[in-house]
Each structure stands twice: as structure tokens, then as C-alpha cells.
PANU-205589 format. One record per residue: x, y, z of N, C-alpha, C in turn; residue in three letters. Coordinates in steps of 0.001 Angstrom, whole numbers, plus 524288, in hexadecimal, padded with zeros to 5 digits. Each point is the difference from the previous one (the first is absolute). Layout:
XYZXYZXYZALA...
END
This chain:
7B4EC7CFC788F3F805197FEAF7FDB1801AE804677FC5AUNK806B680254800EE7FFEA804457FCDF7FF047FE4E7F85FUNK7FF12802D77FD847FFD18004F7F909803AD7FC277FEAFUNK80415803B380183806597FAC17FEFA7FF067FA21801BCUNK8024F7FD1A7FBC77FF207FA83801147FAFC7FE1C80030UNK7FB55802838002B7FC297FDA7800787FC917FC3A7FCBFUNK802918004B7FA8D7FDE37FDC87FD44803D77FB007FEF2UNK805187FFBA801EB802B87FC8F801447FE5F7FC5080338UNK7FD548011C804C87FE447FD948047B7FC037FE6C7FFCBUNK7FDB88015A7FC417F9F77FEDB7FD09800A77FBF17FCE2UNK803FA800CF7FCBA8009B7FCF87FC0C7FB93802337FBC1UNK7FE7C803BB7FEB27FC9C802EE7FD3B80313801DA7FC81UNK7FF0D801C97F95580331804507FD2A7FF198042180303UNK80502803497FE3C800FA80468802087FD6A8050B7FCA5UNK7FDDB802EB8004A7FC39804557FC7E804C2804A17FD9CUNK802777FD4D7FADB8017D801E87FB8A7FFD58065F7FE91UNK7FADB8019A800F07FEDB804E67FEA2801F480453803C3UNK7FD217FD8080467802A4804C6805E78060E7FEC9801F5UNK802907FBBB7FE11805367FE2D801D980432805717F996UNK7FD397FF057FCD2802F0804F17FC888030B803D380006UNK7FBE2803B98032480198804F980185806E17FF33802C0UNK8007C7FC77803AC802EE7FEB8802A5804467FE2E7FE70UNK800177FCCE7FC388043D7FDC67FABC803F8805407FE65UNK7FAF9801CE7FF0B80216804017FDDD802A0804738027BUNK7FECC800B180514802AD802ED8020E806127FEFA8009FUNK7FEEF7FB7B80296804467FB80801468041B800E67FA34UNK7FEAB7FD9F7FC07802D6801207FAA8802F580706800B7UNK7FC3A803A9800FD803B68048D7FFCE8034980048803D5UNK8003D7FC9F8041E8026F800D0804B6805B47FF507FEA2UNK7FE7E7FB537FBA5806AE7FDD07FDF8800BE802957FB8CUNK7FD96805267FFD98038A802A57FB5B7FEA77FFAF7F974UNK7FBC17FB8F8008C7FEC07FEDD7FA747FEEF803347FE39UNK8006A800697F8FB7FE15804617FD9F7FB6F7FFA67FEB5UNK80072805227FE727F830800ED7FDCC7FDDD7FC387FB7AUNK8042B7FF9C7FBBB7FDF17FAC67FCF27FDFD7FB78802A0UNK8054E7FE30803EE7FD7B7FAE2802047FD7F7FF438039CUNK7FCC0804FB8038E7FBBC8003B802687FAD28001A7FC24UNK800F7802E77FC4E7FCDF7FDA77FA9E7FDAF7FC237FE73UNK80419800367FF657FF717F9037FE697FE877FB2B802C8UNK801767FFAB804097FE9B7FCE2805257FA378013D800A3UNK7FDD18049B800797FB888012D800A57FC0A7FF347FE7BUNK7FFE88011E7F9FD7FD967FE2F7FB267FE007FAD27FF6DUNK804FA7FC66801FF800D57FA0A7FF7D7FC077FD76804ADUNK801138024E8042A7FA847FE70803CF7FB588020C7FDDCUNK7FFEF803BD7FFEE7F9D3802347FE097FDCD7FFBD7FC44UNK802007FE017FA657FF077FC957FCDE7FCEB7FC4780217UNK803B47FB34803767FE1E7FB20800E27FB8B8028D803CCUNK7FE98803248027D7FAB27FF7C803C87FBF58011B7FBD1UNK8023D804297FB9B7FAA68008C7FD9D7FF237FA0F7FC6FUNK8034F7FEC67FD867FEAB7F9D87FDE47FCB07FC3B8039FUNK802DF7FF1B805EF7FD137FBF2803857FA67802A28013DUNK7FFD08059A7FEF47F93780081801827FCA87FFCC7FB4CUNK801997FF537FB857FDE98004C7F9D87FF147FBC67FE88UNK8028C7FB40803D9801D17FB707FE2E7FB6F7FBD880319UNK7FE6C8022B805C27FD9B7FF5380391802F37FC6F802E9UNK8053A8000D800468032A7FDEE802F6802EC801C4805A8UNK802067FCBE8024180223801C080535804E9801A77FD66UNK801F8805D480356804C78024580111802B37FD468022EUNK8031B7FB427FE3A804B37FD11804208041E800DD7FA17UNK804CA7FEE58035F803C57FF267FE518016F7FAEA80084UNK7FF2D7FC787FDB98000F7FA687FE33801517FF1A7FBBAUNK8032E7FC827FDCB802347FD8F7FB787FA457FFD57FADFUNK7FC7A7FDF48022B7FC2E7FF5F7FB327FD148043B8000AUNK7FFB2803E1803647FD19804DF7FD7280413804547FECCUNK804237FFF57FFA8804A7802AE7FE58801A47FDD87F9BBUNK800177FC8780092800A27FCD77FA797FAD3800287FC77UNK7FB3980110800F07FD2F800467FDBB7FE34807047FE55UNK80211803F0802FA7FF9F803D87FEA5803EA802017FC3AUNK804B57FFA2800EE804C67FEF67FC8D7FD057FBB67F96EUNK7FE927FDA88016A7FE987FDE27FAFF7FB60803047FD9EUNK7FB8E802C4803DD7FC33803367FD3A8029C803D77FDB8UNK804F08025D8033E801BB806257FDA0803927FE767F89BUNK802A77FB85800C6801017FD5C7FB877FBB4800697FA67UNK7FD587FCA4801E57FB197FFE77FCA37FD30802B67FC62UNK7FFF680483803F27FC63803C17FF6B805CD8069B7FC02UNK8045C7FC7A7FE1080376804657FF4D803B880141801D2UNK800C87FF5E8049C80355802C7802CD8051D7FD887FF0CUNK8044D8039E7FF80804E9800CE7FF75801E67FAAE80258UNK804187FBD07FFF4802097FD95804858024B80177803A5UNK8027F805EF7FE608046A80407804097FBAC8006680429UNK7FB6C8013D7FD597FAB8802E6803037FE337FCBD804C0UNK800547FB257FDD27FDE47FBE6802F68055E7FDBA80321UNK8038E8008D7FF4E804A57FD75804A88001E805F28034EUNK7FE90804727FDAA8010D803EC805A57FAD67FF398038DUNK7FC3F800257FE9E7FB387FD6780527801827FB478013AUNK802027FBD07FE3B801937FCE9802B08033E800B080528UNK8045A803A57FE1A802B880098802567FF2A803528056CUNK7FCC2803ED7FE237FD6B803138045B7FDA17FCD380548UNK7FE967FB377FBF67FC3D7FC9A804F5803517FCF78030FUNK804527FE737FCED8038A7FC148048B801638042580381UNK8025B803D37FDEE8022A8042A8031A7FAAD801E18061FUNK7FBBF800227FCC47FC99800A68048C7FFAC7FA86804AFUNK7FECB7FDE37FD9E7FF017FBBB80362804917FD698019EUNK806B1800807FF03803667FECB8041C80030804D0803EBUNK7FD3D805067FF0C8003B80387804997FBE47FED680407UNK7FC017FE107FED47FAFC7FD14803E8802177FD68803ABUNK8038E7FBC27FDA0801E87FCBC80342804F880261804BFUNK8024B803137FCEA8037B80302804EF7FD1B803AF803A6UNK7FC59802BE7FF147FCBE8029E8023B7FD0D7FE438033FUNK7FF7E7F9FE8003D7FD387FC1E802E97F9697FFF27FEAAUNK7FF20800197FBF87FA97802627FD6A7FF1E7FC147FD6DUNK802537FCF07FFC47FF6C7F93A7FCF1803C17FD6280050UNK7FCF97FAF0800F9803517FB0E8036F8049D7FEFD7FBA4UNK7FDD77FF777FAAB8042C7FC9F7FC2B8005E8028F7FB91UNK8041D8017B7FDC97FF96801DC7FA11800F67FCD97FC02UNK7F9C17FF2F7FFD67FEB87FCC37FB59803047FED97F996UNK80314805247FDB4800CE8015B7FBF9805E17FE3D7FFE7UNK8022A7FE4780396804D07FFAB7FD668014E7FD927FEB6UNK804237FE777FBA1801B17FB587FC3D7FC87801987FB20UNK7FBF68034E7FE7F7FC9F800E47FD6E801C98036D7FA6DUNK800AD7FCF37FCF7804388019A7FB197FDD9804487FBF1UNK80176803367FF457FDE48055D7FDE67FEC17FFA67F9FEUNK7FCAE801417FCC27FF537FED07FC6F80527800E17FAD8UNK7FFFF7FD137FE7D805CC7FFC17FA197FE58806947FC0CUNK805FE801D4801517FE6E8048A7FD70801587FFE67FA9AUNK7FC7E802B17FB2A80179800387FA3C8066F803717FE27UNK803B87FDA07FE6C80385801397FF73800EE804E17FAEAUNK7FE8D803E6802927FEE4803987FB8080380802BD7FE9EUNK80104802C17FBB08038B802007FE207FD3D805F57FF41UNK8026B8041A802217FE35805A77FF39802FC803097FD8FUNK7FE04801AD7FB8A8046C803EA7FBDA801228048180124UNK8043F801C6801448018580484800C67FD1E803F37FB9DUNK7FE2D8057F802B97FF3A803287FC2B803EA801F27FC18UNK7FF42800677FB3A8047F801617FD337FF1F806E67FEAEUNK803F7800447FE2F8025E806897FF517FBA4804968005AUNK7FCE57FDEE7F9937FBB4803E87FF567FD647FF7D8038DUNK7FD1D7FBD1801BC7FB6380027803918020480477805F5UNK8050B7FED5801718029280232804257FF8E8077D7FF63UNK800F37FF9B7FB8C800228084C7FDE17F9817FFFA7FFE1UNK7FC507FB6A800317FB7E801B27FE3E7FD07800A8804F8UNK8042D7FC65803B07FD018034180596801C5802858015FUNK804248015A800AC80353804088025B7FC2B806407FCF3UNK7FFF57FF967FB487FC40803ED7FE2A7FBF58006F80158UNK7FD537FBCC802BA7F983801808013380119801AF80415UNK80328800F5803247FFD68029880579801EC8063D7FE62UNK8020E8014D7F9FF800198046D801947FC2E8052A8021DUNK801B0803D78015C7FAA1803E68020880301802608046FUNK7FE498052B801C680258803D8802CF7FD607FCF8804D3UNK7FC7E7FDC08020E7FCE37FF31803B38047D7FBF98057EUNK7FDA180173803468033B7FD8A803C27FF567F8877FEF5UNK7FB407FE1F800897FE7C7FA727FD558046D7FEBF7FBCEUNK80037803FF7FA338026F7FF5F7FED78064E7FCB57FE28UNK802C2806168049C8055E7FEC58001E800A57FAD080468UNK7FCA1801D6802777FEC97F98E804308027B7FA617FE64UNK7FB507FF6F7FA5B7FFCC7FB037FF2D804227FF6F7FC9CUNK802778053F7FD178051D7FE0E7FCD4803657FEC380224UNK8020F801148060B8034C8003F8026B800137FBB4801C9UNK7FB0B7FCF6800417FF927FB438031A801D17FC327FB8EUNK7FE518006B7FBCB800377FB8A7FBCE806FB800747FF6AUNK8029C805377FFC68041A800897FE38804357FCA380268UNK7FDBD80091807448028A7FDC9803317FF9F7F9B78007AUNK7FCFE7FE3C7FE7E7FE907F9F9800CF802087FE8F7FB8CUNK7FFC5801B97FB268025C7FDEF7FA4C8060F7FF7380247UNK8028D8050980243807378006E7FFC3801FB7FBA5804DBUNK7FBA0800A6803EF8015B7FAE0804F57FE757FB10800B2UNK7FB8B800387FD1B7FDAC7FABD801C47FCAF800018060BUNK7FF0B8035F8018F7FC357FF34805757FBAE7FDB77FF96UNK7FE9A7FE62804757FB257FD24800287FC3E804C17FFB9UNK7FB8E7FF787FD607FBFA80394802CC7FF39801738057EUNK7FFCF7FBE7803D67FF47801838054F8032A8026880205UNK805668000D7FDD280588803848030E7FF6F8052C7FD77UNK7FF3F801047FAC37FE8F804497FF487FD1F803AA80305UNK7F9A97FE4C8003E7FD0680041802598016780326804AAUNK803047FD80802898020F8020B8051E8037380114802E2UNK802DA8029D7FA148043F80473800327FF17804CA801EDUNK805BD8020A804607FD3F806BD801F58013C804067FD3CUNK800AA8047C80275803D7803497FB3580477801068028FUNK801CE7FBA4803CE806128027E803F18011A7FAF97FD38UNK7FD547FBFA7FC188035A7FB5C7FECD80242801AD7FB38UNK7FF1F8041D7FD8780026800AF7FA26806178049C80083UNK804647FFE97FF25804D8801867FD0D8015A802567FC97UNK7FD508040D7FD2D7FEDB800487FA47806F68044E7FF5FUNK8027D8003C8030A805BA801307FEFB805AC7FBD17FE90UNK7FD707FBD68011B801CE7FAD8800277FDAF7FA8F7FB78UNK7FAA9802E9800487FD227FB017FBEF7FEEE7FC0F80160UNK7FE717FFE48068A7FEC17FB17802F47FC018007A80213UNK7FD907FBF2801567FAA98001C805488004C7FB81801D6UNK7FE3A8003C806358001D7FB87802FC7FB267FD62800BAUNK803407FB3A7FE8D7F99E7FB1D8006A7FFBD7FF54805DBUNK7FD31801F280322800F97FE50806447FEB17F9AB80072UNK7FBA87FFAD7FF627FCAB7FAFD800EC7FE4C7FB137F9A0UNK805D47FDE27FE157FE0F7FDB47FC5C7FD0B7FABD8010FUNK800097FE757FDB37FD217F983800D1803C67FCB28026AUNK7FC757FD90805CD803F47FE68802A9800BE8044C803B9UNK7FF1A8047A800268019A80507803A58036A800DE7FF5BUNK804947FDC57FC16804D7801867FE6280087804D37FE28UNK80399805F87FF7E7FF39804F97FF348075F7FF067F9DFUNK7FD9D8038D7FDDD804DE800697FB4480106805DA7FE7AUNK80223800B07FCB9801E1804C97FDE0800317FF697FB4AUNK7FC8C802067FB977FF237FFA67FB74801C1805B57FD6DUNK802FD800C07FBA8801F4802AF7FCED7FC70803867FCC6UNK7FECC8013B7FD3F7FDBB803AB7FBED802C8803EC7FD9CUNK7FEBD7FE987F9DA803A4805D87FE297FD5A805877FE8FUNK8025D802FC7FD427FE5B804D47FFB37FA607FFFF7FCF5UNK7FEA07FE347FDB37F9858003E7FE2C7FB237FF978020FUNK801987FBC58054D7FCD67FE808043A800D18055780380UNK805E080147800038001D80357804627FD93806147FF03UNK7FFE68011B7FAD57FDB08050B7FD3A7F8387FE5D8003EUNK7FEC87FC3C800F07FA0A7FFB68016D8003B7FEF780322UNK8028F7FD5F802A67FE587FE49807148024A8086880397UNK80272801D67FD5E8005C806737FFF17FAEA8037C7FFDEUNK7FDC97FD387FB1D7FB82804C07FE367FCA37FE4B80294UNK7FF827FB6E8017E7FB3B7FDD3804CD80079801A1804F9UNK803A27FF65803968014C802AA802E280065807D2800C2UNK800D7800F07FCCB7FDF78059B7FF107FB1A801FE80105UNK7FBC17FCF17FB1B7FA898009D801657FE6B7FF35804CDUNK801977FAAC802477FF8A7FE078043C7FD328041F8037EUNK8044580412802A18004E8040E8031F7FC0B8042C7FF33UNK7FC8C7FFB77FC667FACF7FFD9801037FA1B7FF2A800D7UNK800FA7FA9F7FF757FC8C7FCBE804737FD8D8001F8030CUNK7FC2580004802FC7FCFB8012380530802BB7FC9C805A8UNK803017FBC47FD0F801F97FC028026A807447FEF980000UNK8007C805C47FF3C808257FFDC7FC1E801347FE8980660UNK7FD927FFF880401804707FF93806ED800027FA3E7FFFCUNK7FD6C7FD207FCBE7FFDB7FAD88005E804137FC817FE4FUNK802BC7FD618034C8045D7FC2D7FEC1800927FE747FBB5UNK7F9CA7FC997FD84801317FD617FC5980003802707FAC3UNK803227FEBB7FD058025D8029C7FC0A7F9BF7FF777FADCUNK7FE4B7FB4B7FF2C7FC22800547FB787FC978032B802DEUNK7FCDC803EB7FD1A7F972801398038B7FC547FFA37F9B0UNK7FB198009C803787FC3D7FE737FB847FC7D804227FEDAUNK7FE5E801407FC6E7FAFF803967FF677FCAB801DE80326UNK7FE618053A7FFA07FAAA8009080393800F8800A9804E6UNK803F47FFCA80326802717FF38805CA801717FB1D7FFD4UNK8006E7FCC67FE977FED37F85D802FC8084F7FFBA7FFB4UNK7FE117FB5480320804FA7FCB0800A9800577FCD07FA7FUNK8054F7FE7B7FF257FF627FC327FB48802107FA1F801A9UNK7FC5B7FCA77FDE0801107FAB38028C801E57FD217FAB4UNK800BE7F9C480325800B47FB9A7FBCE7FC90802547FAFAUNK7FA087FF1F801907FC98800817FBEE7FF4A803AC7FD5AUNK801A6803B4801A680031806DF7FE93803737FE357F944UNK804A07FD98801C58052F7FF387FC5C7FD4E7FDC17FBDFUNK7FD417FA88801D97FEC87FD0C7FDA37FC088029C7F97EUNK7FC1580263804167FCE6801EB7FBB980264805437FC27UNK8040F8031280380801FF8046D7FD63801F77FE437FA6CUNK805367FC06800BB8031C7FCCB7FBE27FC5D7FD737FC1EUNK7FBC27FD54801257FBE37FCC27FD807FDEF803E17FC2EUNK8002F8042C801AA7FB22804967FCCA803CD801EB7FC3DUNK803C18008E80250806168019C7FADB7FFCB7FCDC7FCC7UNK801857FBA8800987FF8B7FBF97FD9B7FCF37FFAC7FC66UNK7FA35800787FE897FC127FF777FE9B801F1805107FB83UNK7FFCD802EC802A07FF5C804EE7FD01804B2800E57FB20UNK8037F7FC7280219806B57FDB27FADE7FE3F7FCE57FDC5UNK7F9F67FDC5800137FFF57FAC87FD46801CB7FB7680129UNK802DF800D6804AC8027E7F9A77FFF27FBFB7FC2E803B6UNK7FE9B7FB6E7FF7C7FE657FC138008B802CC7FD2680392UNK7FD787FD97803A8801AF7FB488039F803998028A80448UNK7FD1D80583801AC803768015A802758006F7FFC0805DFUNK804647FFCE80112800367FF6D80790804DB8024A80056UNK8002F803EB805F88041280219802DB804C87FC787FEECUNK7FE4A7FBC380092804967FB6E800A6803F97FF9A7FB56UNK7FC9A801897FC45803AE7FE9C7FB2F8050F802817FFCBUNK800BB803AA8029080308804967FF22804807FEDB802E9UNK7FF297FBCE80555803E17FE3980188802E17F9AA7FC19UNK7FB637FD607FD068024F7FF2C7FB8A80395800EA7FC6EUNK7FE58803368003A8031E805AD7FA948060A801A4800FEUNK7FFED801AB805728037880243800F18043B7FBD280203UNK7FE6A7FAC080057805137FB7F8009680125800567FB3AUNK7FCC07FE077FCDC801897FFFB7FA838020C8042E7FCC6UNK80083804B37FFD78019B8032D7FF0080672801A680356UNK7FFF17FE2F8047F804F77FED780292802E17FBD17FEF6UNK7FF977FBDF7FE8A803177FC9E7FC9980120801997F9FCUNK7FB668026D7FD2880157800A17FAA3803BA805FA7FEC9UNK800898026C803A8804C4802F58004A804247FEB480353UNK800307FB2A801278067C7FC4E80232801208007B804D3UNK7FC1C80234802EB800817FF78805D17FFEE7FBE17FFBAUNK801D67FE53807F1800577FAA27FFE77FC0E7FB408039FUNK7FFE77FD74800407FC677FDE58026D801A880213806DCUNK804A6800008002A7FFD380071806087FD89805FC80294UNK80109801E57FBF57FE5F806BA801247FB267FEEE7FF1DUNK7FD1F7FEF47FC777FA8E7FED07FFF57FD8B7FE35804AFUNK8016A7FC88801657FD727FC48804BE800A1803C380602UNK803AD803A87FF77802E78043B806217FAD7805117FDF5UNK7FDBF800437FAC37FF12806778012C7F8807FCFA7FEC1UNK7FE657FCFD7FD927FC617FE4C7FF527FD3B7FB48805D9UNK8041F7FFD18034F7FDF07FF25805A7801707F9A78011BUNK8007E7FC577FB5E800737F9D27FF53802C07FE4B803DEUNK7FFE37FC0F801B8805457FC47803ED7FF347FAE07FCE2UNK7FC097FDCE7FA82802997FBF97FF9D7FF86800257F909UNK8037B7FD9F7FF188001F7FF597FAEC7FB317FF947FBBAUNK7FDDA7FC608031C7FA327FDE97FC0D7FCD7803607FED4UNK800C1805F38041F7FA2A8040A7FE7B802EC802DD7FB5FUNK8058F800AE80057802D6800F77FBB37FD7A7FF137F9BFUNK800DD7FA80801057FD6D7FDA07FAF27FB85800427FE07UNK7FB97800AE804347FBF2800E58009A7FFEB803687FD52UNK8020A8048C800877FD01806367FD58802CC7FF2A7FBE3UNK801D47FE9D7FFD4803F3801727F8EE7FFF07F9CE7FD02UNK7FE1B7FE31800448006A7FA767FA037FBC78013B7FD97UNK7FCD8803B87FF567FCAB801237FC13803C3803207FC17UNK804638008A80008802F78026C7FB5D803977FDE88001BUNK802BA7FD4880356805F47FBA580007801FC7FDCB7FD81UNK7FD1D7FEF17FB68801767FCBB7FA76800EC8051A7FC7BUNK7FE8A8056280009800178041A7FEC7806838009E80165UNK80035802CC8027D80582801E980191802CA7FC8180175UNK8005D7FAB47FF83804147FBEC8002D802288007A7F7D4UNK7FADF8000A7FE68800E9801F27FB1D8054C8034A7FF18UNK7FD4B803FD801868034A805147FE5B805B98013D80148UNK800407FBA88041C8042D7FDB080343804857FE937FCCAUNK7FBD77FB787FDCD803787FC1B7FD1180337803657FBEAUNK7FB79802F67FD2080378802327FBDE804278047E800B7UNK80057800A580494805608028580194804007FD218001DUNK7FF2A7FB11802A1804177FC1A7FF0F803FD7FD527FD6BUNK7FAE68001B7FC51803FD7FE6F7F822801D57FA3B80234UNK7FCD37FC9780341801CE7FB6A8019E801987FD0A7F97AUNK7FDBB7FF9A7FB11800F07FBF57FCE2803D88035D7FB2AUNK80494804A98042080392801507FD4D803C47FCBA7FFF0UNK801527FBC17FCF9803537FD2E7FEC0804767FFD97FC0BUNK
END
């Protein structure tokens, strides 16, 4: 009997580990990005190393899904942390079932864990000059990472669109670059002004001597290498560190830069067109950690209790 279906016809689980590779291919087939092949990935292979630590069977079933989700809980883990392996797994195991690799997908209706409604503070001014300064240095790394921070503070990009920007997307006569593939696969056109465009300049300069300058993609990394998600991740992290600032993540910066786009009177609708949004709520999302702030500052333009 061929592989396919066989464990359908068996009525046997289907083997998790060697069905992977294949997910995953399948996932790039449709274009997904490198984060959420990431991530997806992680989220299975997590759960195999748990079910063999655990001395449990690899199924995708309601009570050993729910019980790993509750170990990753337990034991720390983020709730974001724990609804993206969740999520990885429904996602795996409704592809089993189309693949004909399992009779039933067990997981669905299977409610994702309640996420903590957190509030993330935009970096404020100093801390912002205090990274922007730790990247200074003649070095290609360098102008790299200023260029990168400069650009994510003035747009709001995700890390991953950054990430995988070329150098035919970048405009620097215009002050634009193209998001090809935002979230959603949706592509935009994001603005930048002359400060971004005078380092995203001097980076590009160095660039061109590189071992790797014929290469499309616009970031490169040290040493010869390509620069990835994680490349960013740790580059920004180490800046970070080195400004002193605390609690830091790539992410914040797309924080920052909503909030910093409202508190100089842009408007929400322009916000939501250059920062990638289609619905209101992620709006709110990034910016009510200061909303009582600049509703403030609002008010007192108003002179509402001029009577």
C-alpha cells in the first residue's frame, strides 16, 4: 500500500517527525515567510521533544495537545509562546488530514490559550539617541544596524519585512522602499525621510564592498554570511544592551514609531496605510500605552473649559 493514506487505512497515528519535512515544504510552496516557517516548525518540534521527555505518544489529540500547552505554561512560557505552538499544531494536523495522512483532525474547535493584555512602552527620546549612538562606527555592521533601527523607528516595519528587503526595493531619491511581501503577502510603499535616507546611503556605500555586494538582498552580515531574522534579532539586542536600555525587542520600535506618528499629528488613517494595518484594533493595539498621554496634550490645545 503506497505511504499516502496508509495510516488512514490503518487507522494508526501518522509519524509526526518524518511527515515534517513535508509540511514544510508544502508551507514554502504557498509562499510563507521565513518567520512563519519558523515558527510552525519550532511549534512541532517542540511538541516531539516534550512527547519523548514526557514518554508519551506523538498524536495530535485534544488531551495530549492540551496537556503540553499547559506544560509550556507552567513551566514559564509566554501565552503568545504557547498559542503559537498551538497554533503550529492545528495548522499541522489540518494539513494531515488534507494530505490524507490522517483520518480526522482531532484539534479543531480547540480554543487557543487567553492572551495577557499587555501594554508595551514605546521607547522614549533618550533611550532612541542612545541606540542610534551605539551603532555608531565606520564598520559596515555598523552603519548596517543604524540604518536598520533608523528605518523601523520612521516606518514601523515588521522585522521580517525588513529582513527581506532588496536593494532594487530601496529609493533613496524618493525616500521610499517597497514592502513586497507584508503580512498577509500584502506588499506597501513606505516613506522615509532624509536621516534614514543619509544611513540607509552610507550603508549601501560600504555595502559594495562585501564579498557578497551581487547579492539582491539588501542587509548582509559579517564575515561573508547572509543576514537573517535572527541575525537582526541579535544585532539590535546587542545595541540595545550596549544603550542600556532594558526589555528590549525589535518589536518595540514598531511600537515607537506608531506612537511617535500620532504624537506628531499624523493620522490614524496614514498610520494604518504605511504601518501595513487593515483593522482598527491593531491600531489601538500599538499605541494605548501612551493614549491617555497625547489625548492629554490634545486636550490642552483645545481650551475645552474656555468659557
Amino acid at each position: 500500500m503506497p505511504q499516502r493514506g496508509r495510516a488512514r487505512a490503518q487507522g494508526t497515528s501518522p509519524d509526526l517527525a518524518l511527515l515534517l519535512p513535508s509540511w514544510e515544504l508544502s508551507l514554502r510552496a504557498e509562499r510563507k515567510s521565513p518567520q512563519t516557517l519558523k515558527v510552525y516548525g519550532d511549534g512541532v518540534r517542540r511538541f516531539l521533544a516534550w512527547s519523548q521527555a514526557a514518554n508519551r505518544p506523538a498524536v495530535l489529540d485534544r488531551p495530549t495537545v492540551i496537556a503540553f500547552i499547559a506544560d509550556l505554561l507552567e513551566h514559564g512560557a509566554e501565552p503568545a509562546t504557547a498559542r503559537s505552538r498551538q497554533l503550529a499544531l492545528r495548522r499541522f494536523s489540518a494539513w494531515l488530514v488534507e494530505e490524507d495522512e490522517a483520518a480526522k483532525d482531532e484539534l479543531i474547535g480547540t480554543r487557543p490559550p487567553k492572551l495577557d493584555e499587555k501594554v508595551v512602552d514605546p521607547l522614549t527620546d533618550s533611550e532612541l539617541k542612545a541606540l542610534i549612538a551605539a551603532c555608531s562606527g565606520p564598520a559596515l555592521m555598523d552603519r548596517r544596524d543604524e540604518a536598520i533601527v533608523r528605518f523601523m523607528l520612521e516606518t514601523g516595519a515588521r522585522a521580517g519585512e525588513v529582513v527581506g528587503l532588496t536593494v532594487a526595493d530601496i529609493d533613496l531619491s524618493r525616500g521610499t522602499a517597497l514592502v513586497r511581501r507584508g503580512k498577509g503577502g500584502k506588499g506597501r510603499v513606505v516613506p522615509f525621510g532624509p536621516h534614514t535616507g543619509r544611513a540607509m546611503d552610507r550603508y549601501i556605500r560600504i555595502r559594495r564592498g562585501h564579498r557578497l555586494s551581487a547579492s539582491s538582498d539588501l542587509w548582509l552580515g559579517d564575515r561573508g554570511k547572509e543576514f537573517s531574522y535572527d541575525g537582526l534579532y541579535k544585532a539590535l539586542k546587542g545595541r540595545a544592551q550596549h544603550a542600556g536600555i532594558t526589555g528590549f525587542r525589535p518589536h518595540r520600535l514598531r511600537h515607537t514609531a506608531a506612537h511617535r506618528w500620532l504624537e506628531a499629528g499624523g493620522s490614524e488613517g496614514g498610520l494604518m496605510a504605511v504601518a501595513g494595518w487593515t483593522r482598527p484594533d491593531m491600531l489601538l493595539r500599538y499605541t494605548k500605552a501612551r493614549a491617555s498621554e497625547r489625548a492629554a496634550t490634545e486636550a490642552r490645545t483645545l481650551n475645552l473649559g474656555d468659557l
